[in-house]
N, C-alpha and C positions, 0 to 999 in steps of 0.2 A: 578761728575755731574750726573744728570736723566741719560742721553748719555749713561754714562759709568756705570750703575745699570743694561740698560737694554741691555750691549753688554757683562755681563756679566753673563746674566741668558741664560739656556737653555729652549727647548722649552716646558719640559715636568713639568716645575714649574708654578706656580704661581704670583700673585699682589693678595695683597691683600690692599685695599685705601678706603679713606671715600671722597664723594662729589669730584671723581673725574670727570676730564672735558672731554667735547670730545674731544679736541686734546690734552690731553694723553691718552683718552681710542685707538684713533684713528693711535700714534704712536706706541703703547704697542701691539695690536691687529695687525697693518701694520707690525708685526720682528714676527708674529706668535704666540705670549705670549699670555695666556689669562688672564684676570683683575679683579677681583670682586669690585663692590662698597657695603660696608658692612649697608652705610646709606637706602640704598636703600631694603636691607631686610626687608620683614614684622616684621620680629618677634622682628626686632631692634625698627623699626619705632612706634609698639605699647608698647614697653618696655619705650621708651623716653616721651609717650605719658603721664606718669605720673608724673613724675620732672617738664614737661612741663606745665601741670594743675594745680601742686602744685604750678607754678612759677607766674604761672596768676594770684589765689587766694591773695597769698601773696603779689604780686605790686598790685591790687586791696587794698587790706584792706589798705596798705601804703601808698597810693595817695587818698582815700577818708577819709570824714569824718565820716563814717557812718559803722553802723557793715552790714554783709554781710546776717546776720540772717535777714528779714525779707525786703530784697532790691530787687526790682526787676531788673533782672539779665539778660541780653540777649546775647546768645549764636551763633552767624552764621557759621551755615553749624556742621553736625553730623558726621564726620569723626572721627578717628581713638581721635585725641586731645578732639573734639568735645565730645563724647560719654563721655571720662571721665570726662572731666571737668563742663559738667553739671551733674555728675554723685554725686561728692566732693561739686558742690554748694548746691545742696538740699539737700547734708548730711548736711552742714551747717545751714539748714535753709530759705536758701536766694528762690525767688520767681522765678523760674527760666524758661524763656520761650527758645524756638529751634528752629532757622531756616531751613529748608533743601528746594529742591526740590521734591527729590522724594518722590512716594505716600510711599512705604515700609519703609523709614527714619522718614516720619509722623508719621504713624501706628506708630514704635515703638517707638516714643518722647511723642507721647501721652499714649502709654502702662506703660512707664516707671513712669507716672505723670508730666511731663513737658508739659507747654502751646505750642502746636505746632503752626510753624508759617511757611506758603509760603514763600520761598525767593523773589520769582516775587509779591506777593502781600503783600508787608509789608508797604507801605503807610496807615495811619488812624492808624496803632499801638502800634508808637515809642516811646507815650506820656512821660510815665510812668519812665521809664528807667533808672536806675542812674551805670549802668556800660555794656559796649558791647564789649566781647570778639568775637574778629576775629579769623577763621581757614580754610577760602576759602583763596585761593591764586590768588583774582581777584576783580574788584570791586563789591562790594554787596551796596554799601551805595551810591547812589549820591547828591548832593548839597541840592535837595528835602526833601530827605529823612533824614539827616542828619538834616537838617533845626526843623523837626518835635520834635528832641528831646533835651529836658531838660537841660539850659543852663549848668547845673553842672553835666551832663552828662559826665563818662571817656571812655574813647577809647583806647582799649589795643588789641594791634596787634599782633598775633599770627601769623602769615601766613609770605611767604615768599616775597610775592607780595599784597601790599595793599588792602584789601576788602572797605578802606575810600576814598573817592575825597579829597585828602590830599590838593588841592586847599579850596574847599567848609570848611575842618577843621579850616584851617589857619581865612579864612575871616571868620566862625562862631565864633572862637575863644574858641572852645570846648578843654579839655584837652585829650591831642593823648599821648600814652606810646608805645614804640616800643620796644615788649620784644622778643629778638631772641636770641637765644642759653640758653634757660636757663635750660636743661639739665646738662651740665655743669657746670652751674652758679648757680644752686639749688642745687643741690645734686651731687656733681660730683664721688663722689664713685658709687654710685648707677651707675651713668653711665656711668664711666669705667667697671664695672662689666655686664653691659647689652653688649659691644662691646666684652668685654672677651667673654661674652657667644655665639654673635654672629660667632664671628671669628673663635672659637671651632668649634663650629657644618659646617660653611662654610668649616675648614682643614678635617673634616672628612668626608664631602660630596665629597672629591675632591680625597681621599685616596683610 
């Protein structure tokens, strides 16, 4: 049992865990052990960042009817996911706008050539739209907003927590894809190899 893993370590070892909880960081930590979450490293989180883009692209072209060359393409929020995968759409071709808050996330969405777009002001701009990839882990879209776009409009969920009024989806009857884990699920050597790498450098951080 866990119990008996962690009555058998001493105190000058290690955890090494992906997506662990607080109550086992919180028992691990109470007996003096210390834990690492490896999900939780940068260098993991941007490594994933690209299976993860490629995973969106690829359920995108599979659920639409449409090539991705010349589609207008909308992206919420420029994080870590975000950056690349509008990075891969317009090497594709496709038409690709960015939502963010901040003014320095603008600045560079529109350096990059992508149409920058207000997260707080994206009413009046949804028209057009025939795929909106999520990567805020919160609502960004509500019933209004949602409303504004294009019956054949797809809804691909990147985030961990909903950026769609998954009510407002239901009753628009808009098509939602709910793509998580597909690190994994697209390329999973790649990302075992990015956790190998992680883990690495975490053992000899600790050495």
């Amino acid at each position: 049992s866990f119990d008996q893993v962690l009555n058998s370590l001493q105190k000058k070892q290690i955890m090494l865990g992906g997506s662990v909880s607080d109550d086992v960081r919180a028992e691990v930590e109470g007996r003096g052990l210390k834990i690492h979450d490896y999900f939780k490293r940068e260098e993991l989180a941007v490594l994933n960042a690209v299976p993860t883009a490629e995973g969106a692209i690829e359920a995108a072209m599979k659920h639409t009817s449409v090539t991705l060359h010349g589609t207008p393409c909308l992206v919420l929020g420029f994080g870590r996911i975000g950056k690349v995968l509008a990075h891969d759409l317009s090497a594709l071709g496709a038409k690709v706008s960015v939502s963010a808050r901040k003014r320095s996330d603008l600045a560079w969405i529109d350096a990059f050539g992508y149409a920058p777009l207000h997260t707080n002001r994206l009413s009046g701009t949804l028209g057009e739209f025939r795929v909106v990839f999520n990567t805020v882990p919160h609502q960004v879209l509500d019933e209004a907003l949602l409303a504004e776009l294009p019956p054949d409009c797809l809804l691909i969920e990147l985030a961990s927590a909903s950026g769609f009024d998954m009510d407002a989806v239901e009753t628009l009857r808009l098509s939602y894809l709910k793509a998580g884990g597909l690190p994994g699920r697209v390329a999973p050597e790649t990302a075992a190899r990015a956790i190998k790498k992680t883990l690495c450098r975490l053992i000899k951080e600790e050495a």
